[in-house]
N, C-alpha and C positions, 0 to 999 in steps of 0.2 A: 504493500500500500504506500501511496504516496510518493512513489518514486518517477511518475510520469511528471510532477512540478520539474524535478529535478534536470531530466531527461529530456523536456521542452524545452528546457534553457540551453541545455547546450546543440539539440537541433536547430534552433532558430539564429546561429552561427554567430551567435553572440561571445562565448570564448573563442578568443585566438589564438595561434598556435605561435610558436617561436622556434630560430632554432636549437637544437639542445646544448649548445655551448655557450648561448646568450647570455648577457648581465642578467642579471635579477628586474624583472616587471612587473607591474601590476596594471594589468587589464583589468579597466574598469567596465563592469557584466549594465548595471544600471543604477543611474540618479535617482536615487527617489525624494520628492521634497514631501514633508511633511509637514502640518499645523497642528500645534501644540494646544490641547484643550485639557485642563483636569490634569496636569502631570501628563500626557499621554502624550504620542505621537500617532497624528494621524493620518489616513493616506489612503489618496481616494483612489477609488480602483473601477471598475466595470467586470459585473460577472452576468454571464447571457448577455450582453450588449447593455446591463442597466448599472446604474450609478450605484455604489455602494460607497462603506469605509470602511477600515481595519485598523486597528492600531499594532502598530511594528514592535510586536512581543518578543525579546531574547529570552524569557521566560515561561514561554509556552513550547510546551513537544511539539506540537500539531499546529496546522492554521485549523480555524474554529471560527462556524459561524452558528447564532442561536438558529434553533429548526424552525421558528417562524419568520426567519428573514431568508433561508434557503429556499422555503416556501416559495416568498415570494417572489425570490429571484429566479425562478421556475429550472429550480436543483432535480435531476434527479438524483432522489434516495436510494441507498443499496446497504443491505447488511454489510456494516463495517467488525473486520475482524474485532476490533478495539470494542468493546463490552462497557467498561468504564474508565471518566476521564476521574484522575483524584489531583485535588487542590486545597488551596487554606480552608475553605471552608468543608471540606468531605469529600463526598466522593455525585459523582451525577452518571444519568447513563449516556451512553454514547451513541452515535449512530454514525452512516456517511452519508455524504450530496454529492454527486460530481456536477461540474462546469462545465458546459461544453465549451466555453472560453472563458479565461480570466485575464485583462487585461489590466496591468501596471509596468509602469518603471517606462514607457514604453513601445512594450511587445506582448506579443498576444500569448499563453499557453492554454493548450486545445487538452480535454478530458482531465482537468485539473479536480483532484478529492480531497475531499475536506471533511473535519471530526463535526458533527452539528450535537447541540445539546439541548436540554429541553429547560432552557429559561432563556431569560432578556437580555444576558452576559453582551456584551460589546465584541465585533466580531474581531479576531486574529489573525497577524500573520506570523508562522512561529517558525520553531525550528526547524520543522521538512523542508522549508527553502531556504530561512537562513543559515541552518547548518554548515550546506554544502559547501559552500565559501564562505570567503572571508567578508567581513561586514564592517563598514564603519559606520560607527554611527555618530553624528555630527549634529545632535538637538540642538546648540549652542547657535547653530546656523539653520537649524529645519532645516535640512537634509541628512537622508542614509545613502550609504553608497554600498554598491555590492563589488566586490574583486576577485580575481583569480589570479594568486603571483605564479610566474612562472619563474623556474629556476633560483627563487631565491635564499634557498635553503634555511638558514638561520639568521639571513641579514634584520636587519630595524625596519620593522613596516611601519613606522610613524612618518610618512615621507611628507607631513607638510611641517614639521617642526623644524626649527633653523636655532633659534635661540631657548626655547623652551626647554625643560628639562622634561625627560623623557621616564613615565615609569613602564616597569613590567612585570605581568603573573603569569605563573606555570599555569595550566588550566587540565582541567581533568572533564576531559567531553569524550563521549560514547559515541559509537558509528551510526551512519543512518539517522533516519528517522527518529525523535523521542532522544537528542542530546539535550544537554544543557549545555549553559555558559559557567561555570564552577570553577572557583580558584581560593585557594587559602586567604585568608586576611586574619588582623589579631588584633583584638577591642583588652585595653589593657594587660596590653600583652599577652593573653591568653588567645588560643588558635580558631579560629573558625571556620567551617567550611559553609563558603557564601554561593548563592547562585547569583550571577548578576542580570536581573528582571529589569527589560525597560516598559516592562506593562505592570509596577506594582510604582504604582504613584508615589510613595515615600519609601527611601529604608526602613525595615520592620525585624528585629530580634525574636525568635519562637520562643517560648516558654524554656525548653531544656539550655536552649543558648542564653536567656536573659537570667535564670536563675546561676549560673557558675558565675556569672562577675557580680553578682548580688541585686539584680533588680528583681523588685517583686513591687507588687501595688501599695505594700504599707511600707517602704523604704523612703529615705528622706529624700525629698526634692524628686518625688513620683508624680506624678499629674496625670487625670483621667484623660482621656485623648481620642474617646470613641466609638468605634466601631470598624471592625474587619469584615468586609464583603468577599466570599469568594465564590468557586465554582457551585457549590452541592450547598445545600437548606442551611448548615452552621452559621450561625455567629459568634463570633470570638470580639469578646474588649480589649480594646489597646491603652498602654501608659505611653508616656515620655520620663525617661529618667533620664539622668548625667552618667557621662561616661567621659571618663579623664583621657582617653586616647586612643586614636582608631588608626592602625597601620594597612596601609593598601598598597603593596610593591611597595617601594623608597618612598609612598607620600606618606608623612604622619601628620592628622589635623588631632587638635589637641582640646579639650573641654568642649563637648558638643552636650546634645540633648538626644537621645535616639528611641525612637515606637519599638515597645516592646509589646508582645499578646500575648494572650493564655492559651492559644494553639499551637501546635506541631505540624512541618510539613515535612514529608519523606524522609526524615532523617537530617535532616539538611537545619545547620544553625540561625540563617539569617539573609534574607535577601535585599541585596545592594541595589534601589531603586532609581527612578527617575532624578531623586534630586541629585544623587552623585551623576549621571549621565548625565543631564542640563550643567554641571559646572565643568563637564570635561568632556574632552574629544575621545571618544574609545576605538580603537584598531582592534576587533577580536580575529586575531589571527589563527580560524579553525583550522589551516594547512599546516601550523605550525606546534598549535594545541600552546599558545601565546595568546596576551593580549597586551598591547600598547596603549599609554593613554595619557593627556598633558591635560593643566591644570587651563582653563578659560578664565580664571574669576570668579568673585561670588561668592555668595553663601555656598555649602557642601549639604550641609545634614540641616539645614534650619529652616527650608523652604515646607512653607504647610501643603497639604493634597488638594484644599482649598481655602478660600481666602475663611479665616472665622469667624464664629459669630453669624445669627441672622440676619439678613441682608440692610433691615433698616437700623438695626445699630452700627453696621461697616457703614453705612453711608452719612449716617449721624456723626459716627467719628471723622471717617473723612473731611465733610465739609468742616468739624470744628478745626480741624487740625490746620486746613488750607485758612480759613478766619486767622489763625492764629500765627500766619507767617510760617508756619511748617510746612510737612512735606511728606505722602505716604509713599512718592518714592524716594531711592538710595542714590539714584540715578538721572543727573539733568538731562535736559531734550537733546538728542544728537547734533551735530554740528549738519558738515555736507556729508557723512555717510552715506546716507540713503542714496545720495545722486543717482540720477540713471538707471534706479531698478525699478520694475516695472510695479503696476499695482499689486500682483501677486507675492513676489518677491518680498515687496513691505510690509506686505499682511503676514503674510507669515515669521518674518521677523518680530512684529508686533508681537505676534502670539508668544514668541519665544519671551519678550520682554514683559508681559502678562506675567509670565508663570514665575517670570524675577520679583515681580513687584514694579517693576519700572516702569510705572502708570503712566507718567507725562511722557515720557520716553516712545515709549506704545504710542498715545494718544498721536505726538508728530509724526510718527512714520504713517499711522491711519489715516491723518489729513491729507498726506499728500496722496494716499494710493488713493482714497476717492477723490480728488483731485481728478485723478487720473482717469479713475475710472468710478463716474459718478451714479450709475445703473445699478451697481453689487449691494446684492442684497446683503450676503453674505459678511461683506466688510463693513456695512454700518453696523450690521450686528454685532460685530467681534469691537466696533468705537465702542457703541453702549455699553460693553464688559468696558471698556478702562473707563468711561463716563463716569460708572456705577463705582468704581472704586476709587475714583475721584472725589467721591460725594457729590457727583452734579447728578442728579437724580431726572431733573425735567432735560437735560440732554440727551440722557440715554431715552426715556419716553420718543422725544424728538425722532434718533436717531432708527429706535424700534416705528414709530409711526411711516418714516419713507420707508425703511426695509421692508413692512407689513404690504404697503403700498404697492410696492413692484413685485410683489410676494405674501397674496393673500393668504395663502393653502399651508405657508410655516407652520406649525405649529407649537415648536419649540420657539418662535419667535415669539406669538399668543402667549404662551405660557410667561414667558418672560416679560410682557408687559402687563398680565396681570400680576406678576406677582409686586411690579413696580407700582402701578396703579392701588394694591392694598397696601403699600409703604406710604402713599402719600394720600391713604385716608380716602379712598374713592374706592368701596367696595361694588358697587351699581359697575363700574366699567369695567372692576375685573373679572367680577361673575357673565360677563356679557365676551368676554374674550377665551374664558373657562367655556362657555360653551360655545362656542366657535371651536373650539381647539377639538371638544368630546365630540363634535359630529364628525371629526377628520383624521379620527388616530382611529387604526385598525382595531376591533376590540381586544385582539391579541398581543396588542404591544407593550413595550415597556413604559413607553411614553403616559400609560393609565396609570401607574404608580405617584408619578410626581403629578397628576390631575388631581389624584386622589388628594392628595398632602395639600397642595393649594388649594383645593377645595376646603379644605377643613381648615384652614387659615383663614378663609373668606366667610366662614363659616354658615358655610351651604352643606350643614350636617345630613341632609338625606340625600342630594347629591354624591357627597364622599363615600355612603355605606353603599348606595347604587353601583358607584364605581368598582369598590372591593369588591361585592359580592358577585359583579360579571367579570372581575381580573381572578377570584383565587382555583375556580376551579382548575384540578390538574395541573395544582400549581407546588406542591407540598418539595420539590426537588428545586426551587426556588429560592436564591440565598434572600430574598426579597420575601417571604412567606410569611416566617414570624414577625416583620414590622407591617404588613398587610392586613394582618390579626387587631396589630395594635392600632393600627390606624382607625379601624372599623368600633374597636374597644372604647376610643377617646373618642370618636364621633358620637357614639350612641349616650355616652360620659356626658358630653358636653350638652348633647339635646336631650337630656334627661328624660332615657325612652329607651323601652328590652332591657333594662339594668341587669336582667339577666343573663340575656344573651351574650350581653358587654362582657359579664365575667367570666362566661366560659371562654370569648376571645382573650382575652385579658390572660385566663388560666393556661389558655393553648399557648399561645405566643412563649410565655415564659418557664413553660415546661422545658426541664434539661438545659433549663441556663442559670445562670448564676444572675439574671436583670439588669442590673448595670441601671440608668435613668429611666429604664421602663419600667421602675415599679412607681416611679411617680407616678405615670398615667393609668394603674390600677387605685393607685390611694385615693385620685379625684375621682373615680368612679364610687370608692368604698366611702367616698364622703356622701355622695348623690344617694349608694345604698344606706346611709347614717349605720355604717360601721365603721366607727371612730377609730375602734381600739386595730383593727385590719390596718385602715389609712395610717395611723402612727406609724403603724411599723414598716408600712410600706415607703413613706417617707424617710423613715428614718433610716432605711437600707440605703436607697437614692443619695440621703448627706453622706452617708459615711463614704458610698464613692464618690462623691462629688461634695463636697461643703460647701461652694460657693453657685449651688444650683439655687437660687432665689426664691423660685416655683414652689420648688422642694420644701422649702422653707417658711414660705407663707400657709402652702398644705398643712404642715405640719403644725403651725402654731394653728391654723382652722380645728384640727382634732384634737389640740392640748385643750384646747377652747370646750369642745365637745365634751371630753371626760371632764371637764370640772376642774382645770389646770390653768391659772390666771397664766401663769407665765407663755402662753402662748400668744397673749399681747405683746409681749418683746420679739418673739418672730416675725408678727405680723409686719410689726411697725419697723423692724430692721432690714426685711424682703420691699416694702414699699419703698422705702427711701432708695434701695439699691435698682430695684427694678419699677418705675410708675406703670408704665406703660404695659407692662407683662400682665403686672398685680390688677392694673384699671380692668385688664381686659379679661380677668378670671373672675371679678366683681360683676361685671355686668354681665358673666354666663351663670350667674346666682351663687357665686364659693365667696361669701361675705359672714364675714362674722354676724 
């Protein structure tokens, strides 16, 4: 399986031959540029003659597309040898699609197969193709490059470095199909064996790897950090703790912060993500079972997977910050860099400086490519992202109103003006964009998930439980399942209505997990049910992971209140002053003292 990607590539006389006594080359197989969205690199492709994306996974065996976008791209299906895929979060089943063409970098390959899985996963291109050669990957520029050196035995494939210092790791990759990218690294000194993923948004520590250097959730200077999505139904919580020093070949960065979870993956201690890729050029040289790779700049380990915080407090802060002669980027507006490159060219730079934080920076290279090219929908959209993290909030609307304009049928663009429009207090026009968007997403997509969410932001509670209950069927193999659960739990919570049904969501969801901030959203239910003494405890699981959850906190003095506990007027009134706007908006769903 899989070896016809392989085998396309080199009938379509894309490697070239040399002859055997020649210097050392590198034939380059294909350009591929990329736009950086979430930590990710992404790269649009054509399978059946239709548009699709993928993001360029060094971290995945297989290319992988979910089986309702196979669907659509009219895949046929075949019993694939491969039974099950296993990743961070479990294990999923597997099936095949083939292509009769897949088009990227390009050139065309004919009877191309691929692993399909049965959730809403973001589709891949993995190992089967980039295995087989040598790969660079260049996020710092949106673009990957694929090569074939000829005859260079053991020389330095870093051939664009002149003054940079140059590091290198041994790598331990398996033949075929189903390699990784695997090289030793050592986080205070002690050994690790890393895969290096450009499809896992941040560096992340597994459990057996974060416990030998002493991180654990009640260690000092731990901090809650989330949630891990991965392949199959789990979720796993993540920390960030401090680690005095992370060795990668000759580079040592020294007191960083690094995601650690409570899952295991394959054996394997720790995978080296996108933020170490966006700060460096990497050479993985599979022909030589090497990898090359010079420092860009930048933060290393401190870049978040996304910007945090809810959208209208990043944008709150933002404008206070610009009010105050500050600055949320690190980074001033380019000089003539740009020059001469085309609208796409910029845009995708932009992306790249998005994912730095280099908002103003972003924002001049966006002017000029719509400058350039004033029609793209695509690139007001990606303005509005630095707008929004600008804290210019009615720009980005702006920006989303032309883009919508040339491009009614977005509806990631819809989504994302409603949720700007419920930032700026105008629920009437996000609910009226909300459904614009629910008549235009397949009912099988993943896109109904985040309907679902901003639905119950907007608080169109029998809209949101509509939506869950037409997303969850045959859905249970879904890393998206158990917040589906809850989603529908805090809907029915909030419109104080089924309080039973609510609980058995509430009790599914959190079955076999340890909850993490989702027992907040069973406490407010167990308030609704006037089960005090539940909600305490539910809250008070939620502080002890988190203490400075607010929610949590105002909950919590609600049910101190309830048992006959004055001192629950110090929560309240301590959650208010920290959060108004949170606290205002759980008062007027009736959680008032």
């Amino acid at each position: 399986m899989f070896r016809l990607s392989v085998l396309g590539l080199l009938a379509a006389g894309l490697v070239g031959s040399v002859p055997a006594k020649a210097a050392c080359q590198l034939h380059k197989i294909a350009e591929l540029p990329v736009t950086m969205r979430n930590m990710a690199g992404h790269l649009s492709v054509k399978i059946n003659g239709k548009p699709t994306d993928v993001i360029v996974d060094s971290g995945a065996a297989y290319s992988t597309l979910p089986r309702s976008e196979a669907k659509r791209l009219g895949m046929q299906e075949f019993q694939s040898p491969i039974q099950k895929i296993v990743g961070v979060g479990g294990r999923s089943d597997a099936y095949g699609a083939r292509a009769a063409t897949f088009e990227f970098g390009g050139f065309t390959l004919h009877n191309s197969e691929f692993i399909t899985v049965d959730n809403d996963g973001a589709a891949l291109l993995g190992q089967n193709i980039l295995g087989a050669f040598d790969v660079e990957y260049d996020f710092g520029h949106a673009v990957v490059r694929i090569f074939r050196p000829v005859n260079c035995g053991r020389a330095n494939l870093a051939y664009w470095a002149k003054d940079e210092v140059v590091s290198d790791i041994d790598l331990e990759t398996g033949e075929g199909a189903g390699r990784y990218t695997i090289g030793r690294v050592f986080l205070n000194g002690a050994p690790f064996e890393a895969i290096f993923d450009s499809g896992a948004a941040s560096t992340v520590i597994f459990r057996s790897g974060a416990a030998r250097i002493g991180l654990r959730p009640d260690a000092p200077g731990v901090e809650p950090a989330g949630i891990n999505l991965g392949i199959g139904a789990n979720v796993s919580r993540a920390w960030t703790g401090p680690v005095s020093k992370v060795q990668i070949g000759g580079e040592q960065i020294a007191n960083v912060r690094l995601r650690f979870t409570d899952s295991d993956a394959a054996g394997r201690d720790i995978l080296i993500g996108m933020d170490f890729f966006l700060s460096h050029r990497v050479y993985v040289a599979n022909s030589q079972k090497k990898m090359y790779f010079t420092y860009n700049g930048g933060p290393v380990f401190t870049l978040p997977i996304t910007s945090s915080g809810e959208l209208e407090d990043r944008i709150e802060k933002a404008a206070l910050e610009a009010k105050s002669g500050g600055t949320p980027s690190s980074t001033p507006a380019p000089d003539g860099e740009a020059e001469g490159q085309s609208a796409d060219e910029l845009a995708r730079l932009a992306s790249v400086r998005v994912q730095r934080r280099e908002y103003r920076a972003a924002l001049a290279d966006l002017d000029r490519a719509i400058a350039l090219a004033p029609k793209r929908a695509d690139i007001l959209k990606q303005r509005a992202e630095a707008h929004v993290e600008l804290g210019q909030a009615a720009a980005a609307i702006s920006d989303l109103d032309a883009a919508l304009a040339l491009d009614p049928a977005d509806v990631d663009g819809l989504m994302d003006r409603a949720e700007l429009a419920l930032v700026r207090r105008d629920p009437t026009r996000a609910r009226a964009d909300l459904d614009a968007a629910e008549k235009l997403i397949p009912p099988d997509s993943a896109k109904r998930f985040r309907l679902a969410i901003l639905n119950l932001r907007a608080e169109s509670f029998d809209q949101a439980i509509a939506i869950v209950d037409r997303w969850l069927p045959n859905r249970s193999q879904d890393p998206r399942y158990r917040y589906a659960l809850m989603i529908r739990c805090q809907a029915r919570a909030f419109a104080n209505r089924e309080l039973d049904q609510a609980l058995a969501d509430c009790n599914r969801a959190l079955d076999g997990t340890k909850g993490g901030t989702s027992w907040k959203v069973r406490g407010y239910l167990q308030l609704r049910r006037k089960a005090a003494g539940e909600a305490l405890a539910d809250f008070e699981r939620t502080l002890k992971e988190d203490p400075k959850d607010q929610t949590a906190l105002y909950g919590r003095g609600l049910a101190r209140l309830a048992k006959g506990d004055a001192g629950g007027r110090e929560d309240i009134e301590a959650a208010t002053k920290a959060a108004p706007r949170a606290i205002e908006r759980l008062k007027r769903l009736g959680f008032a003292a």
